[in-house]
Backbone atoms as SQL, in Angstrom:
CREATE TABLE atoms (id INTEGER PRIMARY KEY, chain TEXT, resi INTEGER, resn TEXT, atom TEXT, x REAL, y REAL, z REAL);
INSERT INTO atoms VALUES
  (1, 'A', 1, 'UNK', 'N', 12.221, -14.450, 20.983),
  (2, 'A', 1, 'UNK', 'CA', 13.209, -13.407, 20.717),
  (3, 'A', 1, 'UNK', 'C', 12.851, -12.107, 21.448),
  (4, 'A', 2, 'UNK', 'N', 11.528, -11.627, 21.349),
  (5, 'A', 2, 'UNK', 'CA', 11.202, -10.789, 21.974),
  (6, 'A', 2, 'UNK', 'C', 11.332, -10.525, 23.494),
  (7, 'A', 3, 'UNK', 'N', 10.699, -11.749, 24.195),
  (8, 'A', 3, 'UNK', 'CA', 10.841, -11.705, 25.489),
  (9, 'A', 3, 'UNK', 'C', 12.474, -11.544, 26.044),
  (10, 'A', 4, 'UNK', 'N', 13.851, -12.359, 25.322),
  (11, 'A', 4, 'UNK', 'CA', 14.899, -12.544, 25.844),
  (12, 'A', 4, 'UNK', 'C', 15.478, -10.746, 25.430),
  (13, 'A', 5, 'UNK', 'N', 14.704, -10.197, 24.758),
  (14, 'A', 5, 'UNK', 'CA', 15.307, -8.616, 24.017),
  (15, 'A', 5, 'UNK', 'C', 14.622, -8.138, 25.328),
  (16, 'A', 6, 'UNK', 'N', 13.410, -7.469, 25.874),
  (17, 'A', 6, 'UNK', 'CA', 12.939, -7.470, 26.639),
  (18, 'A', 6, 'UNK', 'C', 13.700, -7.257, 28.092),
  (19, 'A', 7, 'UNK', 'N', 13.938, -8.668, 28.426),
  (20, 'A', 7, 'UNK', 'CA', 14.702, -9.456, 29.150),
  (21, 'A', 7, 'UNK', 'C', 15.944, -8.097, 29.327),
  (22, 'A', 8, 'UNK', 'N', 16.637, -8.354, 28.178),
  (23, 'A', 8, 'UNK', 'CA', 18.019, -7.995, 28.087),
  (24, 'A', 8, 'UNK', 'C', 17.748, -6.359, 28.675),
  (25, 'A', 9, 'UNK', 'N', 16.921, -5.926, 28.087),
  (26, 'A', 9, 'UNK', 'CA', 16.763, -4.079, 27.878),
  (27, 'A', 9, 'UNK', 'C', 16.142, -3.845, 29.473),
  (28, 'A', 10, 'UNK', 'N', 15.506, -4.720, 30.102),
  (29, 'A', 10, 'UNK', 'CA', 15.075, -4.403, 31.711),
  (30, 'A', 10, 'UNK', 'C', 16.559, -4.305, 32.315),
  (31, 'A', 11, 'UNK', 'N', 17.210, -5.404, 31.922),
  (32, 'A', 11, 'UNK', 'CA', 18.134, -5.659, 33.175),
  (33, 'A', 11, 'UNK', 'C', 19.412, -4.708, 32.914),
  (34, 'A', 12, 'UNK', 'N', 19.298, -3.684, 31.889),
  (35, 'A', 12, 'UNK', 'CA', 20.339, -2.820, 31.405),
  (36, 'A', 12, 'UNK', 'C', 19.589, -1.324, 30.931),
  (37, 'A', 13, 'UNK', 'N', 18.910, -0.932, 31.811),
  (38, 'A', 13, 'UNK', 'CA', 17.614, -0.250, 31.021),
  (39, 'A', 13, 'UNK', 'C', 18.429, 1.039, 31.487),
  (40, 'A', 14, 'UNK', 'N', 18.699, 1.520, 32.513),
  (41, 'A', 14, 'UNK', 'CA', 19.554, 2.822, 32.624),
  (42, 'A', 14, 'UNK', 'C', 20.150, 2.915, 31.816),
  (43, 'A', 15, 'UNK', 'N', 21.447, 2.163, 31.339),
  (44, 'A', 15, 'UNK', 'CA', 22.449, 2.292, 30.266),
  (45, 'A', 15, 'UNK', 'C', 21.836, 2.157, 29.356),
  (46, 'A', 16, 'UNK', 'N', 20.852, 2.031, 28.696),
  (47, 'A', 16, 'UNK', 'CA', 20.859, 2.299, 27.473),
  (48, 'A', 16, 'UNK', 'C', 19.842, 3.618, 27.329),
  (49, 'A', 17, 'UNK', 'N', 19.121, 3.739, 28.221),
  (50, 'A', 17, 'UNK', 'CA', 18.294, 5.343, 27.919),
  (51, 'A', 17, 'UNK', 'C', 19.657, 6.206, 28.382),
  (52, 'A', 18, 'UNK', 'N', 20.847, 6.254, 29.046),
  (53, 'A', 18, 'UNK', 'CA', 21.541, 6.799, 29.084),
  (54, 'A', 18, 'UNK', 'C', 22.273, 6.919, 27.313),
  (55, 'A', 19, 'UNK', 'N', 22.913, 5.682, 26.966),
  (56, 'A', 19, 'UNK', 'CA', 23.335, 5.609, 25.583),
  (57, 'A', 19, 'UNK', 'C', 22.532, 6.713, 24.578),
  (58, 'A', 20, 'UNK', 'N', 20.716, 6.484, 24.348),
  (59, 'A', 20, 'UNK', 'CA', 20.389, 6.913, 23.800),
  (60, 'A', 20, 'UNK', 'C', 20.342, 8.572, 24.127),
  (61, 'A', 21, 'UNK', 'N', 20.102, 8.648, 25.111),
  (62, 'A', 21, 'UNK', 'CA', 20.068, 10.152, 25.409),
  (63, 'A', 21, 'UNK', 'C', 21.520, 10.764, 24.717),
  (64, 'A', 22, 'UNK', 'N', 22.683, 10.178, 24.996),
  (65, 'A', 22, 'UNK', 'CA', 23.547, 10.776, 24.912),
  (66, 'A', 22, 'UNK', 'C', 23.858, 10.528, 23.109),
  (67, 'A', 23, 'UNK', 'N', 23.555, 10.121, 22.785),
  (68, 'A', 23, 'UNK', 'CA', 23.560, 9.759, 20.713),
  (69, 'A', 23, 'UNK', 'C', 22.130, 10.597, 20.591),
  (70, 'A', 24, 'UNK', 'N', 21.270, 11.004, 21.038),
  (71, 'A', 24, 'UNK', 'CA', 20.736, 12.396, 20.840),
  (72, 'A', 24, 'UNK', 'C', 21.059, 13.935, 20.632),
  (73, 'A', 25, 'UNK', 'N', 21.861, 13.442, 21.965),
  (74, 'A', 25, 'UNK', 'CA', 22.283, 15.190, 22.501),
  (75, 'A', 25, 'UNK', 'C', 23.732, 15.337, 21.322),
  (76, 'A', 26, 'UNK', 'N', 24.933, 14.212, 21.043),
  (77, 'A', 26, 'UNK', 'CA', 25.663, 14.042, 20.395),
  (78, 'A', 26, 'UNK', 'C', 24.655, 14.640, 18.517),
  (79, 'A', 27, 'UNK', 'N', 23.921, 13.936, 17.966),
  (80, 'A', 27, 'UNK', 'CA', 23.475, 14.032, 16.694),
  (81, 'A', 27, 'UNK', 'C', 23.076, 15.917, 16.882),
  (82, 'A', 28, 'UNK', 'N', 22.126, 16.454, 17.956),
  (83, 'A', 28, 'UNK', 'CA', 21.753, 17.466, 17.756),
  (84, 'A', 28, 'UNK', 'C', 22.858, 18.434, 17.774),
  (85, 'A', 29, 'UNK', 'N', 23.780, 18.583, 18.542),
  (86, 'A', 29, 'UNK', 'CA', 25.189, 19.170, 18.662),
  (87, 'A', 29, 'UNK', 'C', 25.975, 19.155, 17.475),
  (88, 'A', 30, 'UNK', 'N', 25.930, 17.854, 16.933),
  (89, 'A', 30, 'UNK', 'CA', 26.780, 18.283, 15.471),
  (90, 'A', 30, 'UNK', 'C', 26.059, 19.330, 14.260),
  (91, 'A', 31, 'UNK', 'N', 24.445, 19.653, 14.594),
  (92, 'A', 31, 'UNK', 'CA', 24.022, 20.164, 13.500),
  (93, 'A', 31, 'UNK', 'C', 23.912, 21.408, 14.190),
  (94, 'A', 32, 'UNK', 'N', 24.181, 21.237, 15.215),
  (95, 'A', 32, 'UNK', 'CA', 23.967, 22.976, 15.822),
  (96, 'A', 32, 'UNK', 'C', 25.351, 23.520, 15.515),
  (97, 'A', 33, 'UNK', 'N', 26.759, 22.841, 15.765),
  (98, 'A', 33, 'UNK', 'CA', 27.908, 23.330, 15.306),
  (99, 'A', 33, 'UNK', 'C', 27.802, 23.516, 14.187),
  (100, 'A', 34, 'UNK', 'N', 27.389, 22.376, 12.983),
  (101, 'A', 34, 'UNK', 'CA', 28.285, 22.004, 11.221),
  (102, 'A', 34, 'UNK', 'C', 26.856, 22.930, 10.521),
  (103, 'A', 35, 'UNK', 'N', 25.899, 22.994, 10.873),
  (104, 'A', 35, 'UNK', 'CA', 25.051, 23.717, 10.070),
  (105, 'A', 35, 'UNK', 'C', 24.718, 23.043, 9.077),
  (106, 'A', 36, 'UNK', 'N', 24.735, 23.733, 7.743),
  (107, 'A', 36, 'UNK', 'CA', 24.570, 22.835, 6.810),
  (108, 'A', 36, 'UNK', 'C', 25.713, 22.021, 6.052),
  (109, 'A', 37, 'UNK', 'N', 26.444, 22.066, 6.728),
  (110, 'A', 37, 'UNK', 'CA', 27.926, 20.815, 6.463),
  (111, 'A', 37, 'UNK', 'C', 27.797, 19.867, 6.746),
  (112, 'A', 38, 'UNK', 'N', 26.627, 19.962, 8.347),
  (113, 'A', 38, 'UNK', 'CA', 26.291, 18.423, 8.972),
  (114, 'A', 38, 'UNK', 'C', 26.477, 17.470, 8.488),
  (115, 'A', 39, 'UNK', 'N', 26.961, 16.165, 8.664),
  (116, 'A', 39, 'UNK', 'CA', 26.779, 14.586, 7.967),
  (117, 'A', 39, 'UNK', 'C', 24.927, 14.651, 7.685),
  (118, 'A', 40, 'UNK', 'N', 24.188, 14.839, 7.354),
  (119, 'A', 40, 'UNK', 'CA', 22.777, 14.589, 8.099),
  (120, 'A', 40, 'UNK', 'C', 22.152, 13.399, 8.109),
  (121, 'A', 41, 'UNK', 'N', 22.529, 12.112, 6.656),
  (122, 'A', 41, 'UNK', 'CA', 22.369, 11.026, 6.692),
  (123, 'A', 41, 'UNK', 'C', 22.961, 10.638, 8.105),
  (124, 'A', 42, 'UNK', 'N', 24.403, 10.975, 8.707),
  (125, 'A', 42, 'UNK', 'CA', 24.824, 10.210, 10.027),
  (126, 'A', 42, 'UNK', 'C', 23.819, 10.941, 10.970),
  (127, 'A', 43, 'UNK', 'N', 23.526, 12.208, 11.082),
  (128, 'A', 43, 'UNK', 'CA', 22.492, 12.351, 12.362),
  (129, 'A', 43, 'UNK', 'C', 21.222, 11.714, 12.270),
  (130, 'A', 44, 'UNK', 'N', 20.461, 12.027, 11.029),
  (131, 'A', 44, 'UNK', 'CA', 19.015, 10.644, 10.840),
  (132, 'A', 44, 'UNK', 'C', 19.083, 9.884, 10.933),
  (133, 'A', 45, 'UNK', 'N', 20.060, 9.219, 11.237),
  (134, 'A', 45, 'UNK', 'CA', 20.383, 7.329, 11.347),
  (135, 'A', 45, 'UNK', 'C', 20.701, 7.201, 13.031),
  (136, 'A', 46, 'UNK', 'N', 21.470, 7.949, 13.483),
  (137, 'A', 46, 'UNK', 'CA', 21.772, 8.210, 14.945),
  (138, 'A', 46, 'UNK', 'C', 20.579, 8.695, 15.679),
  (139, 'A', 47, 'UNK', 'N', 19.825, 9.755, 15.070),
  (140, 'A', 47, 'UNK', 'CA', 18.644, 9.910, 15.900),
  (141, 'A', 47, 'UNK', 'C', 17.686, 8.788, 16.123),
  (142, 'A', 48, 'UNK', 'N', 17.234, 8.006, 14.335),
  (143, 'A', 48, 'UNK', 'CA', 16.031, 7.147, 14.742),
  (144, 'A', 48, 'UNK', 'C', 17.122, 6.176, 15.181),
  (145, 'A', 49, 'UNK', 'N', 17.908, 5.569, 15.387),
  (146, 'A', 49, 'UNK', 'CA', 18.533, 4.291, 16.355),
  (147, 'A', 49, 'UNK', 'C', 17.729, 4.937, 17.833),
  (148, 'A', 50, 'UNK', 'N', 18.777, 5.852, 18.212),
  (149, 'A', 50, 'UNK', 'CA', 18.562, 6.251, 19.470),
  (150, 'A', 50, 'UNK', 'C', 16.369, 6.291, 20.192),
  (151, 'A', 51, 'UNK', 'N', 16.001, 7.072, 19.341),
  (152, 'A', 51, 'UNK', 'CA', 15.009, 6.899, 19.255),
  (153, 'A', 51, 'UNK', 'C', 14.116, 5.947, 19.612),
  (154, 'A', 52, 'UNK', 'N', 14.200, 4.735, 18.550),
  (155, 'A', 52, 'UNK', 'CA', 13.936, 3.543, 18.695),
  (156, 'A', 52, 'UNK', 'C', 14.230, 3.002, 20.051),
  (157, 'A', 53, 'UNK', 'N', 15.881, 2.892, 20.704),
  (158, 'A', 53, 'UNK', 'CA', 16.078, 2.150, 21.936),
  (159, 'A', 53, 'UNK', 'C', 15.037, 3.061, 23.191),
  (160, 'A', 54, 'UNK', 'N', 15.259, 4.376, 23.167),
  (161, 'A', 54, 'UNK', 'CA', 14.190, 5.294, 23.999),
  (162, 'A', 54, 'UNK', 'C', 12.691, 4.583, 24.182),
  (163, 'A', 55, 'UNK', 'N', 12.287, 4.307, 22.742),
  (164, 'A', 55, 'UNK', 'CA', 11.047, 4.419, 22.647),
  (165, 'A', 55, 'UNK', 'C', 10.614, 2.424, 23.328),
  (166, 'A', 56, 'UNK', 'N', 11.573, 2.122, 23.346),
  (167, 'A', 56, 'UNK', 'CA', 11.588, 0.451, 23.909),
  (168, 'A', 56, 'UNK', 'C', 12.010, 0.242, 25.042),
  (169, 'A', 57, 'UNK', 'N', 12.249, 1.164, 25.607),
  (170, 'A', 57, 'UNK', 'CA', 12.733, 1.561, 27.167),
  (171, 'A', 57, 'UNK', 'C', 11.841, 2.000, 27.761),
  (172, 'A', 58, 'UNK', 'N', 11.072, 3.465, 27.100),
  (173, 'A', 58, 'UNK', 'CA', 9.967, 4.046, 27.696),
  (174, 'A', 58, 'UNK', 'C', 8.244, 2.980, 27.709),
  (175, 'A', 59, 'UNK', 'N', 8.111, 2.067, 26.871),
  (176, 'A', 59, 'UNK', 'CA', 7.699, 1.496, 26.759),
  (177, 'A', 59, 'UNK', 'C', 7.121, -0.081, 27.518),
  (178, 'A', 60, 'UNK', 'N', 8.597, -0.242, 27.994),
  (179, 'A', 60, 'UNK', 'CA', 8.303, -1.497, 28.852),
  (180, 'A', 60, 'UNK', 'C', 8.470, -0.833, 30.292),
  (181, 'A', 61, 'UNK', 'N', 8.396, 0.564, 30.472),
  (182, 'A', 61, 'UNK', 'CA', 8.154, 1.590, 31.370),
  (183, 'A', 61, 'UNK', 'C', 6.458, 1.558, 31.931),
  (184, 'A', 62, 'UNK', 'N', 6.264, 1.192, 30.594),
  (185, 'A', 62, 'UNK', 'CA', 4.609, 2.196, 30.642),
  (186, 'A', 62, 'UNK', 'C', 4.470, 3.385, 30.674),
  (187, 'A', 63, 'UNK', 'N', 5.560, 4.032, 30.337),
  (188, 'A', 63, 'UNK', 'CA', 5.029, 5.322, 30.247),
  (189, 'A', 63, 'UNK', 'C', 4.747, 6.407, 28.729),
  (190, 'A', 64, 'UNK', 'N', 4.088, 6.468, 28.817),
  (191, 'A', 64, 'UNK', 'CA', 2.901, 6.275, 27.331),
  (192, 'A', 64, 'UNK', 'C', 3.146, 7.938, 26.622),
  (193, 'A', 65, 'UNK', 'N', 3.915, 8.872, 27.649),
  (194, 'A', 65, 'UNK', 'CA', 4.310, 10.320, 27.216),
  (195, 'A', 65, 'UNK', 'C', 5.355, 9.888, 26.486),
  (196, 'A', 66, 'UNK', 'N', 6.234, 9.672, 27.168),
  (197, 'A', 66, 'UNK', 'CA', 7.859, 9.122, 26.895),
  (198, 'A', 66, 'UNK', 'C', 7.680, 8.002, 25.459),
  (199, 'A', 67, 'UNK', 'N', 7.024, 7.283, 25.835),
  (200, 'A', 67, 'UNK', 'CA', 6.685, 5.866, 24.245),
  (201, 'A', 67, 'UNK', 'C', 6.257, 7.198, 22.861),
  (202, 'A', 68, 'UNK', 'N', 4.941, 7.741, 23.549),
  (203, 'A', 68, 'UNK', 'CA', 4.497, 8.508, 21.973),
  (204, 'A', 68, 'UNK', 'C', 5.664, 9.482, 21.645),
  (205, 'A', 69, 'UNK', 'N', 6.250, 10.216, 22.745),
  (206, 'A', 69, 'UNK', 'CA', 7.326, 11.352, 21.919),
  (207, 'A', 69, 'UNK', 'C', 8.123, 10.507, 21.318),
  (208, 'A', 70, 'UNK', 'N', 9.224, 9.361, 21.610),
  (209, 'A', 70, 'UNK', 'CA', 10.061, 8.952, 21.102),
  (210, 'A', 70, 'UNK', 'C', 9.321, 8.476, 19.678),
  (211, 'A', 71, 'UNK', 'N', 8.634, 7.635, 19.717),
  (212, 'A', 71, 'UNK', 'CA', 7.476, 6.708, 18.490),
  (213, 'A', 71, 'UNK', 'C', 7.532, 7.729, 17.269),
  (214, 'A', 72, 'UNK', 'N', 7.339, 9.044, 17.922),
  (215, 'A', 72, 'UNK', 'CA', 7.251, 10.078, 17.273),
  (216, 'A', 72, 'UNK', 'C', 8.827, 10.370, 16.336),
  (217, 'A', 73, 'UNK', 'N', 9.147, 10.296, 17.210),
  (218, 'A', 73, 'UNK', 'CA', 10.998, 10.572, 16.312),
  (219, 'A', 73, 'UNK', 'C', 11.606, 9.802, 15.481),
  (220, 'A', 74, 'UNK', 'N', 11.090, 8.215, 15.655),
  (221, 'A', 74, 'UNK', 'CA', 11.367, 7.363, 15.127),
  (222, 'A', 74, 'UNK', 'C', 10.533, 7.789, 13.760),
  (223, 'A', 75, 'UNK', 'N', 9.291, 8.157, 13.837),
  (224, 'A', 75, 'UNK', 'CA', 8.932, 8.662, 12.301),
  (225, 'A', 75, 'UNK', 'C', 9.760, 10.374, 11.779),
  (226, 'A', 76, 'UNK', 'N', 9.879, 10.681, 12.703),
  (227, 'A', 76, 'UNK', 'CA', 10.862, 11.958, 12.147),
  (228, 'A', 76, 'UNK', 'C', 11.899, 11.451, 11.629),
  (229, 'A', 77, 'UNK', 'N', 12.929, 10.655, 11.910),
  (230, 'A', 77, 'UNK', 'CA', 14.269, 9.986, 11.730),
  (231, 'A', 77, 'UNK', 'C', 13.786, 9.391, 10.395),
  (232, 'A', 78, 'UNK', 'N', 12.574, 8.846, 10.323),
  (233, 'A', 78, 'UNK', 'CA', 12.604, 8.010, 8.516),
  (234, 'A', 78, 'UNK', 'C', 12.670, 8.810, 7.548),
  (235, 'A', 79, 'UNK', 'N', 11.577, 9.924, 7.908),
  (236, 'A', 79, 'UNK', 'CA', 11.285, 10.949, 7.267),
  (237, 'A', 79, 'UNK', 'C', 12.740, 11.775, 6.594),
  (238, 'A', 80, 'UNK', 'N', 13.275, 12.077, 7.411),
  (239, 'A', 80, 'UNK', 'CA', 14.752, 12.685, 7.419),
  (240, 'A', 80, 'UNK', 'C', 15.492, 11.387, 7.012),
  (241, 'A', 81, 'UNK', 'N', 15.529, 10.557, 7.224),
  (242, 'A', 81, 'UNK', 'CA', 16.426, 9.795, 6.119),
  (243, 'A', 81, 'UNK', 'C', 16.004, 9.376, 5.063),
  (244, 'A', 82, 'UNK', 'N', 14.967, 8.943, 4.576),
  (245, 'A', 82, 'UNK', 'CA', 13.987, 9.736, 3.016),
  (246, 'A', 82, 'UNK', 'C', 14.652, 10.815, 2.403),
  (247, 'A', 83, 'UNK', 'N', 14.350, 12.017, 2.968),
  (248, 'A', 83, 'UNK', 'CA', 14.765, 13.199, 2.131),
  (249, 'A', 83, 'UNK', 'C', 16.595, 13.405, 1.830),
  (250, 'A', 84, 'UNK', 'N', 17.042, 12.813, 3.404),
  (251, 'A', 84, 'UNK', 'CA', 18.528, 13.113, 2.737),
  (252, 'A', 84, 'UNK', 'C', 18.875, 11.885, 1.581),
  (253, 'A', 85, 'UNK', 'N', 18.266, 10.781, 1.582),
  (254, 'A', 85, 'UNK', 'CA', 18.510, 9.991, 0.349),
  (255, 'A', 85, 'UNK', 'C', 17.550, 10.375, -1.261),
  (256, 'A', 86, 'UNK', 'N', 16.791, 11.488, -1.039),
  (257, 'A', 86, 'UNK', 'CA', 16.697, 11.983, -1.994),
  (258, 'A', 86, 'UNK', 'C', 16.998, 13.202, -2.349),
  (259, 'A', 87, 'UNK', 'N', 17.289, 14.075, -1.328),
  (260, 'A', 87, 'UNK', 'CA', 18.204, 15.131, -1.873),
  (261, 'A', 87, 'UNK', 'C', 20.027, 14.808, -2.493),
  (262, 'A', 88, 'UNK', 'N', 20.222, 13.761, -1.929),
  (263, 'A', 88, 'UNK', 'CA', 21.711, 13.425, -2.560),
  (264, 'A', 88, 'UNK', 'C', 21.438, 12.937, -3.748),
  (265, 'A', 89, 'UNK', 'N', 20.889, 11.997, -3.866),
  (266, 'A', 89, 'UNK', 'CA', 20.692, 11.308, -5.218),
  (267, 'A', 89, 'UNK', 'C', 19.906, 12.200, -5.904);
């Protein structure tokens, strides 16, 4: 499974660090407009997705700046979707 995911993410690897970049720049933009109206459950869920595909892109990159920052967001994104599921509830 891994290798054919792999597989898939080499042979489409622009478009999707493009995708993710742009469901970044999209999540940060809505909280810079909505403030605290933001969806924020939809931006923590949009960031660590995005995140995640970054961090599996930068990765079969080798490039080990790009892997730890994203790796990194992907724990920011849990974190932030933690708190907005316990500040609602």
């Amino acid at each position: 499974m891994i290798k054919w995911t792999n597989t898939f993410v080499w042979a489409n690897l622009k478009y999707i660090e493009m995708t993710g970049v742009l469901m970044r720049i999209f999540s940060f933009t809505l909280v810079s407009w909505m403030g605290a109206e933001s969806p924020f459950m939809l931006v923590w869920v949009v960031n660590t997705i995005d995140a995640v595909m970054l961090t599996w892109c930068s990765a079969l990159k080798k490039d080990s700046a790009y892997t730890l920052l994203n790796a990194f967001w992907i724990l920011v994104g849990l974190i932030g979707i933690a708190r907005t599921i316990v500040t609602v509830h």
